[in-house]
C-alpha positions in Angstrom: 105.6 126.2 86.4 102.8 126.1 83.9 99.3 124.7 84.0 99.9 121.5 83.8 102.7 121.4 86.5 99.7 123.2 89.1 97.3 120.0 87.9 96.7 117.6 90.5 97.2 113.9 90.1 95.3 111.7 87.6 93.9 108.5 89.0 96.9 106.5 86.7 99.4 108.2 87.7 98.6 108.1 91.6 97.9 104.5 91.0 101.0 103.9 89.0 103.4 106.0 91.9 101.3 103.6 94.6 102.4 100.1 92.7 105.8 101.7 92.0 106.0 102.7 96.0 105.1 99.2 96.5 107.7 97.6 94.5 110.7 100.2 95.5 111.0 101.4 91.8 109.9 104.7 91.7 112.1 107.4 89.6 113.0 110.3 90.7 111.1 112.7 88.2 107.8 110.8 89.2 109.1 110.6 92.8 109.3 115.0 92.6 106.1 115.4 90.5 104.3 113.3 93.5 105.9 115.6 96.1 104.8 118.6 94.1 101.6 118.1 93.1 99.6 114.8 95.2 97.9 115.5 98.3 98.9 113.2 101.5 95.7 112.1 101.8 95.5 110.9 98.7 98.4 108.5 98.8 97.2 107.2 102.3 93.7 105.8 100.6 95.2 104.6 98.2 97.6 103.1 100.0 95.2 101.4 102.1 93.5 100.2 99.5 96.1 98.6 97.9 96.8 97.2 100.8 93.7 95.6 101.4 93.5 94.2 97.9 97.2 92.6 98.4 95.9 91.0 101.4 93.0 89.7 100.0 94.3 88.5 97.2 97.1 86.5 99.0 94.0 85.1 101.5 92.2 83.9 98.5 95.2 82.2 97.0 95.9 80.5 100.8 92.1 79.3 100.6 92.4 77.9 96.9 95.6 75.9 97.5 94.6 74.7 100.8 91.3 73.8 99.2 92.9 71.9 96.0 95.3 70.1 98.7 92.2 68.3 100.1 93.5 70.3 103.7 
């Protein structure tokens, strides 16, 4: 492996194997490059937070229609 096989994750492409993990679409190339160079720990924060964000983005569409229903 050279240098940039040792390099650890950039923020886009931890975020883009998160939304891919998400979805069920990730490849297998991107699927071994996670395996062999992310940490754990880094896909479990992000993780979370993406969860959190999915969350509160479905609450806040709930509230809106609820709210332009007159409910």
């Amino acid at each position: 492996m050279d240098d940039q096989d040792q390099r650890p994750l950039s923020f886009r492409e931890l975020l883009g194997s998160v939304l891919a993990a998400a979805l069920g679409v990730q490849s297998s190339k991107n699927r071994t490059r996670d395996f062999s160079r992310g940490k754990p720990s880094q896909f479990i924060m992000m993780g979370i937070l993406f969860t959190m964000l999915f969350g509160l983005c479905l609450f806040a569409i709930v509230l809106l229609v609820t709210h332009l229903a007159g409910i």
